[in-house]
Each structure stands twice: as C-alpha cells, then as structure tokens.
C-alpha positions in Angstrom: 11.7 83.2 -12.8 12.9 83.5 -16.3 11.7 86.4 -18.6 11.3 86.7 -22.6 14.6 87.4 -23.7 14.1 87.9 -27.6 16.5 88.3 -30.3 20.1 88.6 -28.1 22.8 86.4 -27.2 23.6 85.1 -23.7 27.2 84.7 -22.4 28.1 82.8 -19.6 30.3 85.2 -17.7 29.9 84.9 -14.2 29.5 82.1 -10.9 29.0 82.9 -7.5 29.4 80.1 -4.6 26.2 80.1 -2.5 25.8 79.7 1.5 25.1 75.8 1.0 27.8 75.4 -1.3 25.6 74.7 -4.7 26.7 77.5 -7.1 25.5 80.7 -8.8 25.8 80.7 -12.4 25.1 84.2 -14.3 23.8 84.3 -18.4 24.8 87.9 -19.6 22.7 89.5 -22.4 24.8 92.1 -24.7 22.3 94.9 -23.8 23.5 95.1 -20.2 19.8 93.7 -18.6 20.1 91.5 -16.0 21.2 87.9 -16.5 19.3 84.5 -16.5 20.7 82.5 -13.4 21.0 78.8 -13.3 22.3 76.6 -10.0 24.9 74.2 -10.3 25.7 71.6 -8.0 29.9 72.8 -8.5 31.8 74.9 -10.1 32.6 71.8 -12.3 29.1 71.1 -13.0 28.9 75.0 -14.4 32.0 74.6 -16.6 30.6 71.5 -18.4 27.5 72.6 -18.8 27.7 76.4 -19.4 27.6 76.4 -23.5 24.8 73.2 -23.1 22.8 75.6 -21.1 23.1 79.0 -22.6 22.1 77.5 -25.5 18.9 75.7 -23.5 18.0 79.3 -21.8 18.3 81.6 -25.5 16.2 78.9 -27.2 13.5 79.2 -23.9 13.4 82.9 -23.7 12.6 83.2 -27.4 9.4 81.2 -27.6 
C-alpha cells in the first residue's frame, strides 16, 4: 500500500532478492521515512526501470 508522500524526492537506493526470486526494489525519501517498494521481475528489470518508476511513484504520492 502506498502512502501520500508530498513535496520530497525519491531515490532508488536499494533491491533485495525475494524467496521466489522476483526482486525487492526500495524508493528512499530524503527525510529518512520509510521507502515506497516496487517488485521487479530481475535485478535487470529494476536497473532499467528505476528512474521510469521513481518518477511514476513521486508523481502518485503527490496527488
């Protein structure tokens, strides 16, 4: 579940592999609260998406 994140950029800082293999990856607000996740199918899948999708999640959380 994503929360209103307002007025804060979100870096893409962190992936964690997952039991089934599908991928963890983590969207760091500056403030320190804790991050927006996203699943990726790979850790390739993260890497071409990442900027695609922070941009998708900051534009989300600030409606």
């Amino acid at each position: 579940m994503l929360e209103k994140w307002k007025n804060d950029n979100l870096s893409p800082v962190g992936l964690k592999e997952n039991e089934d293999g599908t991928f963890t990856g983590y969207f760091f607000k500056s403030n320190g609260t804790p991050p927006i996740t996203k699943d990726y199918e790979s850790e390739e899948d993260f890497e071409a998406n990442k900027e695609k999708d922070r941009i998708e999640l900051l534009q989300l959380n600030q409606e």
